[in-house]
C-alpha positions in Angstrom: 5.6 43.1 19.6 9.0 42.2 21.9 12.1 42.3 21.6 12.0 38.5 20.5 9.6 39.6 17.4 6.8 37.9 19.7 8.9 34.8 20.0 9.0 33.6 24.0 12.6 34.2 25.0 12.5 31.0 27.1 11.3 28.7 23.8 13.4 27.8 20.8 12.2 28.9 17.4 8.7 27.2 15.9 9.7 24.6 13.9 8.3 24.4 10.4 5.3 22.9 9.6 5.2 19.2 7.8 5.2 19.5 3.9 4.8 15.2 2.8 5.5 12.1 4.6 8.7 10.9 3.5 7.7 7.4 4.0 5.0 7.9 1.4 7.1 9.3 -0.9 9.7 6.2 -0.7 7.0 3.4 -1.7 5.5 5.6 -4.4 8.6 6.3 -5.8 9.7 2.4 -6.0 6.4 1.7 -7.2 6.4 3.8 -10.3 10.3 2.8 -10.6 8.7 -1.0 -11.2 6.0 -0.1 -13.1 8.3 1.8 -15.8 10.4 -1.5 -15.9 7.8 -3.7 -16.7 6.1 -1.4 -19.1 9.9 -0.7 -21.0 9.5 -5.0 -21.5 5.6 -4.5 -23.4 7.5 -3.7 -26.8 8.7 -7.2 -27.4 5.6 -9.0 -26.6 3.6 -9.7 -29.6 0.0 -9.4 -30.6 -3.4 -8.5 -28.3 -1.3 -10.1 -25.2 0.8 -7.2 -24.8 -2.6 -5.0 -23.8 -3.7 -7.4 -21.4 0.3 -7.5 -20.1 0.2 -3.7 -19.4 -3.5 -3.7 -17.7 -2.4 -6.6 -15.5 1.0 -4.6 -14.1 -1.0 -1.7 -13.6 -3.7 -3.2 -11.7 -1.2 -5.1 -9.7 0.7 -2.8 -9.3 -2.0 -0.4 -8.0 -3.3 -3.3 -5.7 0.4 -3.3 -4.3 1.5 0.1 -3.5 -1.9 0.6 -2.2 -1.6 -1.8 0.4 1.8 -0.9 1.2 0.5 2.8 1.6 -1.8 2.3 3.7 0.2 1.4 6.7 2.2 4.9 6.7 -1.0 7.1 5.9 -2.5 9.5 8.4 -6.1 10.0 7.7 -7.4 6.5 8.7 -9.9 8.5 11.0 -10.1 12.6 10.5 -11.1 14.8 13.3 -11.8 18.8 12.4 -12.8 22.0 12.4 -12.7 25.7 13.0 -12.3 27.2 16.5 -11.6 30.3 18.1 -8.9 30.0 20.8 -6.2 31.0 22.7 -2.8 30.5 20.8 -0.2 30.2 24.0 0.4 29.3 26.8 0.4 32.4 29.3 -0.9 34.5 27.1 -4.4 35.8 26.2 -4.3 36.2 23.0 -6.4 34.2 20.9 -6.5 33.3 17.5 -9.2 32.1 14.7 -8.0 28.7 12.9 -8.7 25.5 11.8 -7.8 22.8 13.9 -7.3 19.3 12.5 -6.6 15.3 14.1 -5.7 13.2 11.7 -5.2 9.1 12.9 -3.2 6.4 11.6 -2.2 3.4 12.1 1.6 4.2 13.6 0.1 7.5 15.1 -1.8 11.1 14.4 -0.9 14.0 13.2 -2.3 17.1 14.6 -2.9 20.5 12.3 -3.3 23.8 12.9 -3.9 26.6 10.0 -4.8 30.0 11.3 -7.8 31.7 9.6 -6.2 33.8 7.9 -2.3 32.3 8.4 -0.9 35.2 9.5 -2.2 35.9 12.6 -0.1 38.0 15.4 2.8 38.9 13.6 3.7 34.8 12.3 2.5 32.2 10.5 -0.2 29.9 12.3 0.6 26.9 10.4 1.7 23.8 12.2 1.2 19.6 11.4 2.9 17.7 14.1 3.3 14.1 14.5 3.1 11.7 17.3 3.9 7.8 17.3 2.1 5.5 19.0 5.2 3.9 20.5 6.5 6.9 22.3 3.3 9.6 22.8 4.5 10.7 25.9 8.1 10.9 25.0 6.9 13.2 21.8 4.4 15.3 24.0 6.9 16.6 26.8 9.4 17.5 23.7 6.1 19.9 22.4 5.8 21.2 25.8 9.4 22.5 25.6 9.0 23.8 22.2 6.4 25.7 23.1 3.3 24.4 20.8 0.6 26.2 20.4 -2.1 25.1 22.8 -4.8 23.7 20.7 -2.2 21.3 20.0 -1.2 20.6 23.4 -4.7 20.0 24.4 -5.6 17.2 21.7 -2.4 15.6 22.3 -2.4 15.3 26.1 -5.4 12.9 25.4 -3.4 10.7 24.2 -1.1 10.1 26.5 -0.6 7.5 28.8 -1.4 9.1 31.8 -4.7 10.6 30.3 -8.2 9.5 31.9 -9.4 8.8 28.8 -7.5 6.5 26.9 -7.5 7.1 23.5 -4.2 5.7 23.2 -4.9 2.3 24.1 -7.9 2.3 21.7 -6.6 3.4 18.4 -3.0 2.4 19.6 -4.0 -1.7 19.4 -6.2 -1.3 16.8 -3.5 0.3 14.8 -1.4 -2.5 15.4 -3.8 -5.8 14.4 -4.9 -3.4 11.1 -1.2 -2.9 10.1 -0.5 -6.8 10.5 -3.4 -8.1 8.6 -2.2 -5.2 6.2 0.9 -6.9 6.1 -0.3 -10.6 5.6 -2.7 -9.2 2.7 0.6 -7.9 1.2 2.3 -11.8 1.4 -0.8 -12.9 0.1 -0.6 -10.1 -2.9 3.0 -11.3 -3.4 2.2 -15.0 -3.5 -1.0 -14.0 -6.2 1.9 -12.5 -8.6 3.7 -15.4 -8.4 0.8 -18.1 -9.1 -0.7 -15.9 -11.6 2.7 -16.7 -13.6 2.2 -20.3 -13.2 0.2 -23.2 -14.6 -2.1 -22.9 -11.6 -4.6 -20.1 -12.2 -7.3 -20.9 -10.0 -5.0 -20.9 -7.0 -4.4 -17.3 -8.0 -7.3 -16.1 -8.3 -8.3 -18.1 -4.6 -5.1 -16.0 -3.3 -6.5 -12.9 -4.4 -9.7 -13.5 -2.5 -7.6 -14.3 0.9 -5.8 -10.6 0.0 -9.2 -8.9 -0.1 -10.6 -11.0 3.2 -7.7 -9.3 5.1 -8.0 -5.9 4.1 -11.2 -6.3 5.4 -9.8 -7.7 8.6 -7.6 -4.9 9.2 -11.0 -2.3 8.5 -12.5 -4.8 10.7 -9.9 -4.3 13.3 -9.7 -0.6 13.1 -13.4 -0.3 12.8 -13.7 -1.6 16.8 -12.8 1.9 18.1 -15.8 3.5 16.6 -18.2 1.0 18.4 -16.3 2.0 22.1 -17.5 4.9 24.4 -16.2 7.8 22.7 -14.0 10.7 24.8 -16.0 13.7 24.3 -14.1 17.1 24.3 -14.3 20.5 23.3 -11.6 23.0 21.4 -12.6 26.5 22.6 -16.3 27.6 20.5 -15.9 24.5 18.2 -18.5 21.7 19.3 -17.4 17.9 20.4 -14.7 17.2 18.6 -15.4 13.7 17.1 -13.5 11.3 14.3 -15.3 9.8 11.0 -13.3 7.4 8.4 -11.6 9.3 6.0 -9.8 8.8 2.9 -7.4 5.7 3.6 -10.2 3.8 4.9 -12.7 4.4 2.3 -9.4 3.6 -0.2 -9.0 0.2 1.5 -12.5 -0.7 1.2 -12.5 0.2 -2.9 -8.9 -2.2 -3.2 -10.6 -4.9 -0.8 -13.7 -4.9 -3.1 -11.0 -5.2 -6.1 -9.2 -7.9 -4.8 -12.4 -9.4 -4.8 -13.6 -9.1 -7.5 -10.5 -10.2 -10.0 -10.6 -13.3 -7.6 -14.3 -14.4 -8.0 -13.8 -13.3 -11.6 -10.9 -15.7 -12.0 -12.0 -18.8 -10.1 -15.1 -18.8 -12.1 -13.4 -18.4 -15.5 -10.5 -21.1 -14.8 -13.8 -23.3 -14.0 -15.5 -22.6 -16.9 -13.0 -22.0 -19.8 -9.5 -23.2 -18.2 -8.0 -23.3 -21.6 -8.8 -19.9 -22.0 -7.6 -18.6 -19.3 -4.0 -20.4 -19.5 -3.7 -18.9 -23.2 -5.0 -15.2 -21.8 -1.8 -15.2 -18.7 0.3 -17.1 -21.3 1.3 -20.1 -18.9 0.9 -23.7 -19.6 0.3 -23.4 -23.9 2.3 -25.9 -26.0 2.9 -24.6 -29.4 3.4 -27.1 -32.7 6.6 -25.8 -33.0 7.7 -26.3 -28.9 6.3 -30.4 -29.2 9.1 -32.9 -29.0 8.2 -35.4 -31.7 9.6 -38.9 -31.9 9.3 -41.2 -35.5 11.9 -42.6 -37.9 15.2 -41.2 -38.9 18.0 -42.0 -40.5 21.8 -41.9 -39.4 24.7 -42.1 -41.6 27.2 -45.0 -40.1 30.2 -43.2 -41.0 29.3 -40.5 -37.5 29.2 -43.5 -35.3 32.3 -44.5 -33.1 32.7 -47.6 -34.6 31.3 -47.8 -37.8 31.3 -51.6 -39.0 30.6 -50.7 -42.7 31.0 -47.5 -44.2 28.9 -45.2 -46.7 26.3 -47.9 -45.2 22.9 -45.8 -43.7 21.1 -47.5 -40.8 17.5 -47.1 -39.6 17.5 -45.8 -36.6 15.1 -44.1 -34.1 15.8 -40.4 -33.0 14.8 -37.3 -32.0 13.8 -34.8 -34.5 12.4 -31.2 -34.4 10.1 -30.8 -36.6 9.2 -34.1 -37.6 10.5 -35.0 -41.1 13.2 -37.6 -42.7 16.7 -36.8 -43.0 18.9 -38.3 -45.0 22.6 -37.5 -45.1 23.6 -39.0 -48.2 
């Protein structure tokens, strides 16, 4: 141990490792902050429709912040494993721990947990981020920290000036996934709205467009997997190589959704239209809501110039509901 309690002298103190993406946390919080809304507004509708009113914001809403989500996640592609290294820079010492790349669409994160975490007198726990839009800019500020090396290492090969260019390849990719992200998220929005209309079967056709671009976006992210791959190695762990991970699987299961509710209401709108207006509540006229027109009866003595009074005149009007009047 030193006099710095095995801290280099010439680097400022470790900064603490990443507890939750922020960014995460915002849309899931607004989210849930519209789903209690809608559900405090289920008490006053009446009957069976009130079930089918909760299950719709929920699945909606789901559908929503899912999309949303999945443009700030980190685990698009997941790279990982355990290694036994050296820990820093000018120094022999070497460490046992799990190393971690994690890809999104905006950047990676890279992770490092010791095996156990306290290793060498501190705690070997570490998640650092890096944006697509300023790698290099991010990975001289880690060189002045003073970053562990297994850390170093994985993000040096994504820098510009590396030979092989993993940056350009997930970096572009990222970028057409996030906008067709986007677009199925118009799309989503514009669904809401028809589905609250008298024109169901455009709905449900929207729906379908939302789920054909999620697919474009895995579509789009998918290219860097069919690309010569930039083999390397992490001290005794073996090639380090990515696989699709959580958000990419989670984007299939909403893409397949989206789907299916869309097929599901096309066909239904086709077959029992009727139905389906009365099920979403849009386009029903009610005995009590028809405007009926027949024969009434108006006493003279309300008109502006009444020519003989206490005299009652036939007379066509307006009546809701239908029935005779008479105001003698």
């Amino acid at each position: 141990m030193t006099f710095y309690d095995d801290i280099y002298p010439f680097y400022p103190l470790q900064r603490t490792s990443f507890i939750f993406n922020t960014q995460l946390l915002t849309i899931i919080l607004v989210f849930l902050v519209l789903a209690v809304t809608f559900l405090l507004i289920l008490p006053g509708i009446r009957g069976k429709s009130r079930f089918l009113w909760m299950f719709r914001i929920i699945i909606s809403l789901f559908i929503g912040v899912v999309i949303v989500a999945l443009n700030f996640t980190s685990d698009w592609a997941v790279a990982q494993g355990s290694t036994n290294t050296s820990y820093k820079s000018f120094s022999s010492e070497e460490v046992d721990a799990e190393v971690g790349l994690h890809i999104g669409l905006y950047g990676i994160n890279i992770t490092l947990r010791g095996n156990p975490v306290n290793q060498l007198n501190e705690t070997i726990n570490y998640n650092e981020m890096f944006k697509w839009h300023d790698t290099d800019e991010e990975y001289e500020k880690a060189l002045e920290r003073g970053l562990p090396n297994p850390i170093l290492y994985i993000a040096e090969k994504f820098t510009l000036s590396s030979p092989c260019g993993l940056i350009y390849q997930y970096r572009y990719s990222g970028q057409y996934a996030s906008s067709t992200l986007w677009t199925a998220f118009c799309c989503w929005l514009l669904a809401n709205v028809l589905f609250s209309m008298p024109v169901i079967l455009y709905a449900g056709c929207m729906m379908v467009v939302t789920a054909a671009f999620i697919f474009f976006s895995m579509a789009s992210f998918s290219t860097i997997m069919n690309l010569p791959s930039c083999m390397f190695t992490l001290g005794t762990m073996g090639a380090f190589q990515t696989e699709y991970s959580g958000s990419f699987w989670l984007a299939l299961a909403t893409g397949v959704l989206c789907l299916l509710i869309g097929v599901m209401v096309v066909i239904l709108d086709c077959v029992i239209p009727e139905r389906m207006r009365e099920a979403f509540s849009v386009g029903v006229d009610t005995e009590e809501d028809d405007i009926y027109m027949g024969e009434g009866y108006l006493n003279s003595n309300f008109l502006t110039k009444p020519k003989n009074t206490g005299r009652l005149e036939k007379s066509i009007v307006i009546a809701f509901p239908p029935q005779n009047v008479d105001f003698t």
